[in-house]
C-alpha positions in Angstrom: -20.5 -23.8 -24.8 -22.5 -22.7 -27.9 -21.1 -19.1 -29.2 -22.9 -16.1 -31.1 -20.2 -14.6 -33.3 -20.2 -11.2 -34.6 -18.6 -11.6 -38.4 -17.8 -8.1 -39.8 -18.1 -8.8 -43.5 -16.8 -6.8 -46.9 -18.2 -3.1 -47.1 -18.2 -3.7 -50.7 -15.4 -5.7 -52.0 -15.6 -8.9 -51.3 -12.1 -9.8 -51.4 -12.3 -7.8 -47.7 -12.9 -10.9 -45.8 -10.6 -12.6 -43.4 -9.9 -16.1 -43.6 -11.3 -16.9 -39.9 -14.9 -15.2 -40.9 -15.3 -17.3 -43.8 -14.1 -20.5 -41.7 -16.9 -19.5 -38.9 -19.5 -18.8 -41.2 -19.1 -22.2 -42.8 -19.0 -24.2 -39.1 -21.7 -22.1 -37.3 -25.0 -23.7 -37.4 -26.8 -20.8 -38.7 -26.1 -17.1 -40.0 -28.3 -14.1 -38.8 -28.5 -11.6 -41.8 -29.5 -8.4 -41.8 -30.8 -9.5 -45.4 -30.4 -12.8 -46.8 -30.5 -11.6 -50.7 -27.5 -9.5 -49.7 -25.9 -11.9 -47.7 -26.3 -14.9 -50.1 -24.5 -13.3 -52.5 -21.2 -13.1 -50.0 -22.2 -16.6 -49.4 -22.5 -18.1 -52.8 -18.7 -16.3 -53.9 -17.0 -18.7 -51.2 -19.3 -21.9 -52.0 -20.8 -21.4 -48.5 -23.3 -23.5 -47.5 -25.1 -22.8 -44.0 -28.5 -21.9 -43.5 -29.2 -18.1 -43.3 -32.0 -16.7 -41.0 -33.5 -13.0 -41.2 -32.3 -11.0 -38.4 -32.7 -6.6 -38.9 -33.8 -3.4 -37.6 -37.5 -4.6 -37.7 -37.0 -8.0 -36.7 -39.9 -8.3 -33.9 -39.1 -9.9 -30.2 -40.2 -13.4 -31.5 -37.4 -13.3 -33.8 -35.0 -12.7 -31.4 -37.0 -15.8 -29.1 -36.0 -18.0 -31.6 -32.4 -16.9 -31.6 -31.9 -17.2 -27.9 -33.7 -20.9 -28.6 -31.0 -21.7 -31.2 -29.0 -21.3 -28.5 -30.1 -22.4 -25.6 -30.2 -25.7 -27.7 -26.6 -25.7 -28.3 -26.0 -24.1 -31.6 -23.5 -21.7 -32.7 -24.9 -18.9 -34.1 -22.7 -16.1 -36.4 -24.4 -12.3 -36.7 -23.9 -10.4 -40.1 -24.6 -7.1 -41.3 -25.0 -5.8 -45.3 -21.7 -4.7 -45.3 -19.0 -4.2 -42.4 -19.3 -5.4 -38.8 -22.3 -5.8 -36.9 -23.4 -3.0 -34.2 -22.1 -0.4 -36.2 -25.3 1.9 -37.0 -27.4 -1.5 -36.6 -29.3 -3.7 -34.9 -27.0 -6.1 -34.0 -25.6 -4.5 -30.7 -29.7 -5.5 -29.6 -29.5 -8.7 -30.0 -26.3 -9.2 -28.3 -27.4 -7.2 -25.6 -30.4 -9.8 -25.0 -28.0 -13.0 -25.3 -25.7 -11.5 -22.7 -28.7 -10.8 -20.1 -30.7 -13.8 -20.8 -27.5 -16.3 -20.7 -24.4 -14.3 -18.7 -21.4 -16.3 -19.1 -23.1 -19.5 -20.1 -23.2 -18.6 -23.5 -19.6 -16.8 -25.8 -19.8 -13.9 -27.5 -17.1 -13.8 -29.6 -16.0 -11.0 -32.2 -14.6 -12.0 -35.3 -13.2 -8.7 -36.6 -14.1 -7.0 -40.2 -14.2 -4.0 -42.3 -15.8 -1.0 -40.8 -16.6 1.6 -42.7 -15.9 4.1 -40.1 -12.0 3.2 -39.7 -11.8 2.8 -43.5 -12.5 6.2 -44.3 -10.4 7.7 -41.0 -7.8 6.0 -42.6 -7.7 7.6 -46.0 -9.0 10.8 -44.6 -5.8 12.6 -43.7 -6.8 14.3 -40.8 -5.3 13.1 -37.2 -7.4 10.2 -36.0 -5.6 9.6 -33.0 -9.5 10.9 -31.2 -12.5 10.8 -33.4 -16.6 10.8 -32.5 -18.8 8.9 -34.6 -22.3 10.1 -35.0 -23.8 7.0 -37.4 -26.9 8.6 -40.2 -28.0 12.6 -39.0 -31.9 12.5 -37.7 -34.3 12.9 -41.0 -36.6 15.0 -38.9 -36.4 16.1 -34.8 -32.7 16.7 -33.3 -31.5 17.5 -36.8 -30.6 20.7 -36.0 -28.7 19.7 -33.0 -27.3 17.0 -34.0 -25.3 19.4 -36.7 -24.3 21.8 -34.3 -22.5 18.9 -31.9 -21.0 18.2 -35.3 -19.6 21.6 -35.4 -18.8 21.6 -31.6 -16.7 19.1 -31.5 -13.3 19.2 -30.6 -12.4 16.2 -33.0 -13.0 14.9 -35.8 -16.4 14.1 -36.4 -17.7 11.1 -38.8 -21.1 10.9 -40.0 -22.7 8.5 -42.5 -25.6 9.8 -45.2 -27.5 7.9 -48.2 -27.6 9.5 -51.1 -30.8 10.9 -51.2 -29.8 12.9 -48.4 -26.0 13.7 -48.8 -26.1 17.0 -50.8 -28.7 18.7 -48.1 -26.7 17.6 -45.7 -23.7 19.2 -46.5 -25.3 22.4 -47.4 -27.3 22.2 -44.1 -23.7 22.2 -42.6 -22.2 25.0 -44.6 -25.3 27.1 -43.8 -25.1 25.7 -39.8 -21.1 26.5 -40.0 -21.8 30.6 -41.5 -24.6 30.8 -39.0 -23.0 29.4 -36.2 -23.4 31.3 -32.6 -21.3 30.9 -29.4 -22.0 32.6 -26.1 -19.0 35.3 -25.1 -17.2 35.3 -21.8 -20.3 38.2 -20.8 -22.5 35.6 -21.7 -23.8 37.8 -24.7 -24.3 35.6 -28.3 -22.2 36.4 -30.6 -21.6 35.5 -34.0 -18.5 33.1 -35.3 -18.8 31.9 -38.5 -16.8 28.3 -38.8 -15.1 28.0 -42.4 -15.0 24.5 -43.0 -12.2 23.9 -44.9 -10.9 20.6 -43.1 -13.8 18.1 -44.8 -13.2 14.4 -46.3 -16.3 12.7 -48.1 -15.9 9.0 -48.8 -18.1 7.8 -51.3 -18.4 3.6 -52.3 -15.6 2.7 -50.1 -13.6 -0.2 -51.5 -16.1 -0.5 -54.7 -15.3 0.4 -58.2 -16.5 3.8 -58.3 -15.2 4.5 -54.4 -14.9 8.6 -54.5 -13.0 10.5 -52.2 -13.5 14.7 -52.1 -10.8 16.5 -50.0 -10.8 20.2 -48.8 -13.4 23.2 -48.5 -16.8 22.0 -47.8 -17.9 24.8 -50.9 -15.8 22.7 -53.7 -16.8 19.8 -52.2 -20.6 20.3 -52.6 -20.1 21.7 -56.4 -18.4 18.6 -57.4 -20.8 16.3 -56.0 -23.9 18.3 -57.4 -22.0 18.8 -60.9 -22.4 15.0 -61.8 -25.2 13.0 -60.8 -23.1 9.8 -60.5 -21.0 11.1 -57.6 -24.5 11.3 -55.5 -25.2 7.4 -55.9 -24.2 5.0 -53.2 -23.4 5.2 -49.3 -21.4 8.0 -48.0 -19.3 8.8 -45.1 -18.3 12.5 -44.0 -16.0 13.3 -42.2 -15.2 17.1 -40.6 -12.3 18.2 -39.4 -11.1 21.5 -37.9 
C-alpha cells in the first residue's frame, strides 16, 4: 500500500531530527517541500538523496493531481514543511485532506512525528500548559480586531505566531486592546475592565543561535524588543497568559 508521510522536520536546528524521519525521507520515492532551497539544505546535511517536488500555499490543483498520481502509481510519498511538522499554520493539512477523500483506506497516511514550534515554546514558557488554544499568524487586515480580543477572552493560554515585520505592532495592538478592553455587566450595560497583561512569554528563533525568550509584563517586553533591532529579526511565537 503506497503511504504519504507527514515528516515534521528541525524548526531551526538541525540536529532536531529523529532518526525514523531521516530513514523515511531517504526510502520514500519523492519529498513534497514547501520550498526545495530550504529543504535541500536539511537534505544535503544528512547526504540525502531523493528527488524533491514543490508543494506550498500556492501550489495550484494540478500540483496536487500529480501527487495523488504519484500515488495512485504506487509511490511513497513524504510531506515537509520549512521548519516543524506539516499542517501546522500550512498547507499540508490540504493536501492530506484530498488524499484521504480521493483514496479512503486504500492509501496510509502515516505521521512521522517532529518539532513543532507550538509545543516548543509551551514548553519553555512557564505558564500551565495542561489546556492551551493556538491561533497560527493574527489577520494582516479584516478580523484583526477580533481575532485580538478572543486572544484576550480566553480562558487559557493563548499562542500566536508573528514575523517580524509585524511583531512589535502586534504586541502594542494587544496592550492597547488589553487597556481598552470592554465586558458587558450582569445588567447587560458595557463596562470598562482593563486586562494588565503581566503573564506574557515571547519566543524568538527557537532552537537557533540567537533563540530569545522575554518573560513577564507585556510593557517591558515591548521596550526590550524595540530597544535593539536585532531582537525584532526572525519568527516569533507569543504566548499570553492570565
Amino acid at each position: 500500500m503506497p503511504t504519504l508521510y507527514i515528516v515534521g522536520t528541525p524548526i531551526g536546528n538541525l540536529e532536531d531530527i529523529s532518526l525514523r524521519a531521516l530513514r523515511i525521507l531517504g526510502e520514500v520515492d519523492f519529498i513534497l517541500c514547501e520550498d526545495t532551497r530550504v529543504t535541500g539544505k536539511l537534505l544535503a546535511h544528512y547526504s540525502v538523496k531523493t528527488p524533491t517536488i514543490s508543494y506550498h500555499q500556492h501550489s495550484s490543483e494540478n500540483k496536487i493531481n500529480q501527487v495523488i498520481e504519484l500515488l495512485s502509481n504506487g509511490k511513497n510519498l513524504a510531506l515537509v514543511s520549512d521548519a516543524g511538522t506539516p499542517g501546522i499554520s500550512d498547507p499540508g493539512g490540504k493536501l492530506v485532506q484530498a488524499v484521504i477523500e480521493k483514496f479512503g483506506e486504500d492509501i496510509k497516511v502515516e505521521s512521522v512525528p517532529g518539532p513543532s514550534a507550538v509545543t516548543a515554546s509551551l514548553s519553555i514558557s512557564g505558564m500551565p500548559t495542561d489546556k492551551f488554544i493556538f491561533m497560527g499568524f493574527p489577520p494582516h487586515k479584516k478580523g484583526r480586531q477580533t481575532f485580538i480580543r478572543r486572544i484576550l477572552a480566553s480562558d487559557y493560554p493563548a499562542v500566536v505566531y508573528e514575523s517580524k515585520h509585524r511583531i512589535v505592532h502586534f504586541l502594542e495592538e494587544l496592550k492597547k486592546a488589553a487597556l481598552e478592553n470592554i465586558e458587558v455587566n450582569k445588567k447587560g450595560e458595557p463596562e470598562a475592565k482593563p486586562i494588565n497583561l503581566t503573564s506574557v512569554v515571547v519566543c524568538r528563533e527557537l532552537s537557533k543561535m540567537h533563540e530569545t525568550v522575554y518573560r513577564g509584563e507585556i510593557d517591558k517586553i515591548i521596550e526590550k524588543i524595540k530597544a535593539n533591532a536585532n531582537d525584532q529579526k526572525g519568527e516569533f511565537v507569543v504566548i499570553v497568559g492570565k
